[in-house]
Backbone bond lengths (Angstrom), bond angles and torsions (degrees), N, CA, C in turn:
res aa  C-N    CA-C-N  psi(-1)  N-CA   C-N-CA  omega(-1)  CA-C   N-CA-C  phi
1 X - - - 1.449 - - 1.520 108.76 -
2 X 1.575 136.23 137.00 0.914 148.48 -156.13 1.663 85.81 -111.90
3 X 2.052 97.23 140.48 1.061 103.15 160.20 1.993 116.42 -127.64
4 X 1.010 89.64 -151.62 1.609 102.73 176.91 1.231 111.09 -42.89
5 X 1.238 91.76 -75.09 1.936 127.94 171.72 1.365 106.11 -57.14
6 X 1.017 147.48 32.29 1.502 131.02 -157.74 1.671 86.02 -113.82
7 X 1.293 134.79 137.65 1.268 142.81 -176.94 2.022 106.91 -69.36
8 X 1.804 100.87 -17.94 1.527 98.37 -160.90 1.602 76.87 -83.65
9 X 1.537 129.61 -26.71 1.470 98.66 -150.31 1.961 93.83 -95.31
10 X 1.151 106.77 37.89 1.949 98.89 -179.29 1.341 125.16 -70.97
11 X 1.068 143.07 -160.29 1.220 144.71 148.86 1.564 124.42 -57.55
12 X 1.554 126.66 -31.55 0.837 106.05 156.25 1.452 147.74 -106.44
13 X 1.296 100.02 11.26 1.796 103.32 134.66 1.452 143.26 -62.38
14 X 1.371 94.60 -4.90 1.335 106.60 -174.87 1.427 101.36 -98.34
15 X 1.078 116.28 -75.34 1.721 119.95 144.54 1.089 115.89 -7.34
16 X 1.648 139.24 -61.46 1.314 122.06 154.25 1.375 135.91 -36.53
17 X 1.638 112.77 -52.49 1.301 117.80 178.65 1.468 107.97 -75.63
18 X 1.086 105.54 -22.65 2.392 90.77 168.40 1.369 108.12 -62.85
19 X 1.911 117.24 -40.08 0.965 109.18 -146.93 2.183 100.04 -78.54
20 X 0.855 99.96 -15.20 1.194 118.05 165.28 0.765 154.79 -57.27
21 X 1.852 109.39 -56.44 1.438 137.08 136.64 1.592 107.33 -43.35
22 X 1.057 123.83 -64.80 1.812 119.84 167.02 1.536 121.78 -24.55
23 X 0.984 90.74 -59.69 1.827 123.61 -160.07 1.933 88.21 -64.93
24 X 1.624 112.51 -38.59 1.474 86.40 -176.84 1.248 110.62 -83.86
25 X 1.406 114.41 -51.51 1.718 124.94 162.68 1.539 114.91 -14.55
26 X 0.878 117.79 -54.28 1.512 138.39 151.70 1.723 119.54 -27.93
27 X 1.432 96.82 -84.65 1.716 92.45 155.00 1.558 137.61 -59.02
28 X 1.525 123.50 -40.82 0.883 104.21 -172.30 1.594 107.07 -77.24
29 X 1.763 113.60 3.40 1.371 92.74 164.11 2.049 137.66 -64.07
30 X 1.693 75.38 -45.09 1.413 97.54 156.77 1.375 116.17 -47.10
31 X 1.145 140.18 -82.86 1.586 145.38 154.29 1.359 104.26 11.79
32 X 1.523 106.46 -74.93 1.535 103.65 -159.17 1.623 108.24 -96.24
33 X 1.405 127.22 10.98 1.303 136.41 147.99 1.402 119.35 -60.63
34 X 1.656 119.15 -47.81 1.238 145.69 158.80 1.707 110.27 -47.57
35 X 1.012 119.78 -66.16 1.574 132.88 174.65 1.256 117.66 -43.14
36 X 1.581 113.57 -62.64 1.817 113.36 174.30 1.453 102.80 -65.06
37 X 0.816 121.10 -39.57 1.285 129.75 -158.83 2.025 96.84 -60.26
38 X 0.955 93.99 -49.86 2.088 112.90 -179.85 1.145 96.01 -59.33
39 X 1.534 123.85 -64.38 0.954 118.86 -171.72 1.521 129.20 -97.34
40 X 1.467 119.46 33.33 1.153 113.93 178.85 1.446 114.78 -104.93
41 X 1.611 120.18 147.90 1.090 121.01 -132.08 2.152 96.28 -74.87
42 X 1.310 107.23 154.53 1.222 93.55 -165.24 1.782 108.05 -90.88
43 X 1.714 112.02 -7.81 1.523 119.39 -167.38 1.396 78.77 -101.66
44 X 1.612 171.64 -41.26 0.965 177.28 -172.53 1.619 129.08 -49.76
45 X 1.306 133.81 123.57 1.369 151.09 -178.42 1.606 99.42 -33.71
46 X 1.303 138.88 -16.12 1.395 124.45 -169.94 1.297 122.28 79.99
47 X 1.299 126.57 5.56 1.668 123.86 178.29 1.489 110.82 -66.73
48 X 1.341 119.34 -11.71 1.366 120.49 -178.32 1.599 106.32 -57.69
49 X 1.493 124.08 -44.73 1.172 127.38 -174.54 1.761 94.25 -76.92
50 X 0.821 142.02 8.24 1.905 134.74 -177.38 1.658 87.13 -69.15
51 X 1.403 116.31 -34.94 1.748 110.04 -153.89 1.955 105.33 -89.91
52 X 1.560 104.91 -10.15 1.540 103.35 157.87 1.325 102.71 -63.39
53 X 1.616 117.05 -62.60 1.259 103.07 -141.42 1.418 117.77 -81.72
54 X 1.521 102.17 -4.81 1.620 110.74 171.77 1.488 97.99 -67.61
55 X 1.491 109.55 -50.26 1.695 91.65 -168.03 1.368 115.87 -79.89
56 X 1.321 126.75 6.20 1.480 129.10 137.90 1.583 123.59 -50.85
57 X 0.938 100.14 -74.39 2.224 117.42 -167.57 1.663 93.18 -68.06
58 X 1.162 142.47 -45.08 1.371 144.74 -138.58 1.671 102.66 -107.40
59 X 1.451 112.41 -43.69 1.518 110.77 -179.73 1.279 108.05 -132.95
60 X 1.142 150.66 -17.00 1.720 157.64 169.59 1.417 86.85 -78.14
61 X 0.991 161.95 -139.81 0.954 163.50 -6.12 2.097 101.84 -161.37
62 X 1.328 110.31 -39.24 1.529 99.27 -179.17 1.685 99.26 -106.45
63 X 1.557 103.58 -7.31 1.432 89.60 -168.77 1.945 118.37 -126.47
64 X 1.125 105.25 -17.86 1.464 128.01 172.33 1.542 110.24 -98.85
65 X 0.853 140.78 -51.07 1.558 138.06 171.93 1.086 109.10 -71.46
66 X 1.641 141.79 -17.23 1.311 116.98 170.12 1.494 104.33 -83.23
67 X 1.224 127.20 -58.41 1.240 143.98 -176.21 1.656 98.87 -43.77
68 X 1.406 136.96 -33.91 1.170 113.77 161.47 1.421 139.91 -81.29
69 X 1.687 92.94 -21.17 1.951 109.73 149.12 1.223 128.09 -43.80
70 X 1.597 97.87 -46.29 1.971 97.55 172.66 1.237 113.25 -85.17
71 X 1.007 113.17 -13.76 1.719 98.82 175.07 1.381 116.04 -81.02
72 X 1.257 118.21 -53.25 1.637 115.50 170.17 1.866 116.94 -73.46
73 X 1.488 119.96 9.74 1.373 110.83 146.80 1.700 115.31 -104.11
74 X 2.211 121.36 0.99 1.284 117.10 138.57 2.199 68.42 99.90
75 X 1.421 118.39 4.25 1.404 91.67 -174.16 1.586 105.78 -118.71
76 X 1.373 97.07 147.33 1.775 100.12 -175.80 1.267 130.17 74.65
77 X 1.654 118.06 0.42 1.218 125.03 177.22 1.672 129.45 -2.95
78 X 1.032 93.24 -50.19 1.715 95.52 -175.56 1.533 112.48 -74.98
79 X 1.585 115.75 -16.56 1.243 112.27 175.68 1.577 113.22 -90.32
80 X 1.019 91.47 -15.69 1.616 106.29 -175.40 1.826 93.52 -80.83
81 X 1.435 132.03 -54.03 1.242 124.80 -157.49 1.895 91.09 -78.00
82 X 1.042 131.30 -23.45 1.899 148.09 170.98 1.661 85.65 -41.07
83 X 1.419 117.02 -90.69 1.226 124.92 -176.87 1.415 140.30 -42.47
84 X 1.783 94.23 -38.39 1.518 95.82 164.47 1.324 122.47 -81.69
85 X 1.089 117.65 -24.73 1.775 134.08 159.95 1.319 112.97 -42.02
86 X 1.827 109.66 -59.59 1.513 116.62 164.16 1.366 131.74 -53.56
87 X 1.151 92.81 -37.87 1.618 108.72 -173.38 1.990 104.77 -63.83
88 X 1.271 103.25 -64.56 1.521 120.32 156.73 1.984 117.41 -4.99
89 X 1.567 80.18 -60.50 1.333 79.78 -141.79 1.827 86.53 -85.09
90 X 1.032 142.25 -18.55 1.860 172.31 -140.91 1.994 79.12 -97.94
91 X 1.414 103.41 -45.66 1.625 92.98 -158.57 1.448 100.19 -69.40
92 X 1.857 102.46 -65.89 1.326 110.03 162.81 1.442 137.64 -15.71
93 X 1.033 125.18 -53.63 1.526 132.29 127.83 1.114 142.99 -30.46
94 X 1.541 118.18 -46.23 1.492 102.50 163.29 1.013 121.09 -79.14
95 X 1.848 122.63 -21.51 1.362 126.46 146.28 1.529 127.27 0.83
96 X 1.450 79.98 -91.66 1.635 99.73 171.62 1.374 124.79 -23.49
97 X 1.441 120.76 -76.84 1.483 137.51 123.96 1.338 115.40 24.71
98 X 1.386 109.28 -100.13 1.301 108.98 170.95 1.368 128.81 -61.07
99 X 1.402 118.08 -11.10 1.859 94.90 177.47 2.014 100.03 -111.05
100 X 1.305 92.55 12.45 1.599 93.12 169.37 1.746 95.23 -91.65
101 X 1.121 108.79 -45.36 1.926 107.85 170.24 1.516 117.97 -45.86
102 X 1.520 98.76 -36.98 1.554 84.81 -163.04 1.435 99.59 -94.00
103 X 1.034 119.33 -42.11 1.786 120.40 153.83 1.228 118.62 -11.99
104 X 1.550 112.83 -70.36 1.515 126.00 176.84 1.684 118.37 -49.82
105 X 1.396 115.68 -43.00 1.115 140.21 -179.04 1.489 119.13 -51.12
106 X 1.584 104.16 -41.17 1.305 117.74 -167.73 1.520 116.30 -116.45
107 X 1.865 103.22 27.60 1.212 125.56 176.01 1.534 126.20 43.37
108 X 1.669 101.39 24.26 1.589 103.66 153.23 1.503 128.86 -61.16
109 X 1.360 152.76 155.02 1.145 140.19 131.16 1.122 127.41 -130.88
110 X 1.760 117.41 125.71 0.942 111.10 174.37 1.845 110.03 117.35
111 X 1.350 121.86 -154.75 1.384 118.40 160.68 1.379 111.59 -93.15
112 X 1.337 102.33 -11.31 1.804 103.36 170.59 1.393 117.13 -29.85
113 X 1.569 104.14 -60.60 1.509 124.57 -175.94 1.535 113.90 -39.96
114 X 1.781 111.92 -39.92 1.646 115.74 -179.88 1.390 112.32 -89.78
115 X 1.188 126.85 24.65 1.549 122.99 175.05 1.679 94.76 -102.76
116 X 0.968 129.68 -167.27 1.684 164.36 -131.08 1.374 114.13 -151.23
117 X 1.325 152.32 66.68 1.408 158.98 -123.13 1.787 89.05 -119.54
118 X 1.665 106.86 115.89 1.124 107.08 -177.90 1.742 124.34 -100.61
């Protein structure tokens, strides 16, 4: 049983898990840069990529890169885990977003789209 005092629960375990939480935030930006990018339409204006670069400028950038600054200088932790929490949940969301776009795109509707069409 973990207490107060417990050396696992210190600051730099916590610091680990930002640096972590970052580190995926991080990838799944990449991920879904990769993703529109696959799937964006190839006869089409390119707005598919608008939703990287939002989740660059809009949540990478004021809210994931600081929060991984404070964690690996060990300062402000809780504002840092605030942001990556925010940041998290900002991605998750544009998530959504985009695979309801690309869904739409590729003239599924509905749960139709997740069945097996024989």
């Amino acid at each position: 049983m973990a207490t107060a005092t417990d050396p696992a629960n210190g600051p730099g375990d916590r610091k680990l898990r930002l640096l972590l939480a970052t580190g995926l935030e991080t990838a799944f930006l990449v991920f879904l840069t990769v993703f529109l990018f696959r799937h964006a339409n190839p006869m089409g204006d390119g707005m598919e990529m608008v939703g990287a670069s939002a989740a660059f400028m809009s949540i990478f950038l004021p809210l994931t890169l600081p929060a991984r600054i404070l964690a690996k200088e060990r300062r402000h932790l809780a504002v840092a885990a605030f942001l990556a929490g925010l940041a998290a949940v900002l991605y998750f969301l544009l998530w959504l977003e985009a695979a309801v776009r690309v869904r739409h795109q590729s003239g599924a509707v509905g749960l139709r789209c997740l069945r097996r069409v024989h």
